[in-house]
C-alpha atoms as one frame of an Amber mdcrd trajectory, in Angstrom:
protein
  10.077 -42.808   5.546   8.155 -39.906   3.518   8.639 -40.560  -0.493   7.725
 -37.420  -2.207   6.550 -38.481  -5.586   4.495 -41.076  -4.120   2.607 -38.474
  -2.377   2.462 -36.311  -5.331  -1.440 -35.843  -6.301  -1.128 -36.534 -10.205
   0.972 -39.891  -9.217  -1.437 -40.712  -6.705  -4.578 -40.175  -9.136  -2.648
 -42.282 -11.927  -1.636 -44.959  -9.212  -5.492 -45.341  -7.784  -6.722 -46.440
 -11.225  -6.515 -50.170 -11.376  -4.265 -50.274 -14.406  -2.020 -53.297 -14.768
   1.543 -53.159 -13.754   4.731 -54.812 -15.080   7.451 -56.059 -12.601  10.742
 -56.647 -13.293  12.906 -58.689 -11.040  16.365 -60.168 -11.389  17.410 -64.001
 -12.716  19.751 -65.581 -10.422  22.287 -65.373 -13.984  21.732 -61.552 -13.814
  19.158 -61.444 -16.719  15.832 -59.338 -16.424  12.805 -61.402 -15.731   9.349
 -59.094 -16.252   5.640 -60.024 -15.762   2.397 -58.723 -15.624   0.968 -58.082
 -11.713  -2.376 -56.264 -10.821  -1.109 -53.901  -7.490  -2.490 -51.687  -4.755
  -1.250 -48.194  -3.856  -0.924 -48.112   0.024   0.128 -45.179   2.071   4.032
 -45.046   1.177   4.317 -48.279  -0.394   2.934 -50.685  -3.660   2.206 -53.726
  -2.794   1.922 -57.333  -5.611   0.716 -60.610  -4.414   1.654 -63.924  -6.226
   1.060 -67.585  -5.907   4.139 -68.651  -4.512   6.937 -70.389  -6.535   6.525
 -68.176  -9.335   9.844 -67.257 -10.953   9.687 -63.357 -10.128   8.482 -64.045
  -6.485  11.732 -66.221  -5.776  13.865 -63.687  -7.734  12.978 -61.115  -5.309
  13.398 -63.398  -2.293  17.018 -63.768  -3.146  17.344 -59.790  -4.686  14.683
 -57.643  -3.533  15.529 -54.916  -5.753  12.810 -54.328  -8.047  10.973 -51.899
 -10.929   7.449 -51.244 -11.430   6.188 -49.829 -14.185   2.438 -49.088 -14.513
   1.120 -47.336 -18.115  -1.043 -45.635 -19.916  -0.310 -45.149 -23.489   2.257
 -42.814 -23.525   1.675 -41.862 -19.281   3.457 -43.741 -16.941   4.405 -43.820
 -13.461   8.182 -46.042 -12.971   8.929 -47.166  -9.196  11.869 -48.371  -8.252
  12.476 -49.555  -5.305  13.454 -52.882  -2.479  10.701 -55.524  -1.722   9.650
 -56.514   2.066   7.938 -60.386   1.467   5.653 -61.405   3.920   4.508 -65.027
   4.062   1.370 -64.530   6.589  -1.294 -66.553   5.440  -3.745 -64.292   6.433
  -3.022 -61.110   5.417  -1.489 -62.310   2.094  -5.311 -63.953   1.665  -6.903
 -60.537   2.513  -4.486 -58.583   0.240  -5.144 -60.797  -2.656  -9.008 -60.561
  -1.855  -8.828 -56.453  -1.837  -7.226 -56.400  -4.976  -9.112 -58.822  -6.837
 -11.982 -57.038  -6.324 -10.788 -53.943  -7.797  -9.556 -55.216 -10.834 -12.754
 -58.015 -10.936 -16.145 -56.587 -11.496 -18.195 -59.383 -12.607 -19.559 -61.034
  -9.514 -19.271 -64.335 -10.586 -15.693 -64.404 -11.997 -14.493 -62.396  -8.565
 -16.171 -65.352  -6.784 -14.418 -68.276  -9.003 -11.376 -66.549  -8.686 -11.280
 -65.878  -4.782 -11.952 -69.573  -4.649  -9.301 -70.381  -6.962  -6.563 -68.141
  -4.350  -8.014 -69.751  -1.591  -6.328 -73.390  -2.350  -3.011 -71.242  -3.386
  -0.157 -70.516  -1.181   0.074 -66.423  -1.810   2.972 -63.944  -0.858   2.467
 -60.633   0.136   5.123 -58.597  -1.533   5.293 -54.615  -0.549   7.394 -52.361
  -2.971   9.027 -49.373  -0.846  10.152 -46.972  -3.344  13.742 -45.433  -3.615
  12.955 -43.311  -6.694   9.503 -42.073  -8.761   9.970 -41.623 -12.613   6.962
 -40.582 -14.233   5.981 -38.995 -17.683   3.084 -37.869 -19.601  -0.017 -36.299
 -17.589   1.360 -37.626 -14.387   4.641 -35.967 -15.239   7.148 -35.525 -12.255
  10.432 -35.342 -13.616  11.744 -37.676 -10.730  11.568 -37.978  -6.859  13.906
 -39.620  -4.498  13.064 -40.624  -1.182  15.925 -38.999  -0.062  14.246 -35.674
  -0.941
């Protein structure tokens, strides 16, 4: 499936930054439930990784709708979109790995930290977009993946 906006170059260029990202998920009672994720732009896709038995992780197992929002003062990119969860040990491990070395640049606290996700159960989660809202320098009014 070919999403527009996610191919867009000013998306893309605000998307490869590692900026943090805010999730929002679903409550089982229908309230919003948001938290703080770092995230990796792949080709058509975002994808999160979490310890498992975090609230937002089991939200999406039972809803995988989902929003991402990742700013920058006043620029933002908005993805909305359905989750695909994937379990796999391994690649969860080597996701989690990638990622925290793009957000971690001190060599010692990437180390600690690799260690720490090592003794954690982690879940792969992929974000396949449905719709792109974006403002500010990475302005694209919206794209749909129906487009």
């Amino acid at each position: 499936m070919s999403v527009k906006g996610i191919h867009d170059p000013a998306v893309r260029a605000f998307l490869e930054k590692a900026r943090f990202a805010t999730i929002a998920t679903v409550d089982a009672d229908g309230a919003p439930f948001s938290a703080v994720v770092w995230y990796a732009l792949e080709a058509d896709h975002l994808v999160v990784n979490s310890a498992d038995g975090r609230r937002w992780p089991s939200n999406l197992r039972r809803d995988p709708r989902a929003s991402l929002m990742v700013e920058d003062g006043y620029n933002y990119v908005q993805i909305l979109g359905r989750v695909r969860i994937d379990d796999d040990q391994e690649r969860a491990q080597a996701q989690m790995a990638a990622m925290a070395a793009r957000y971690l640049s001190n060599a010692a606290v990437l180390e600690k930290s690799l260690a720490e996700f090592r003794t954690q159960h982690r879940v792969l989660i992929e974000l396949h977009p449905h719709a792109i809202f974006s403002g500010g320098s990475a302005a694209i009014k919206r794209a749909s993946a129906e487009s």
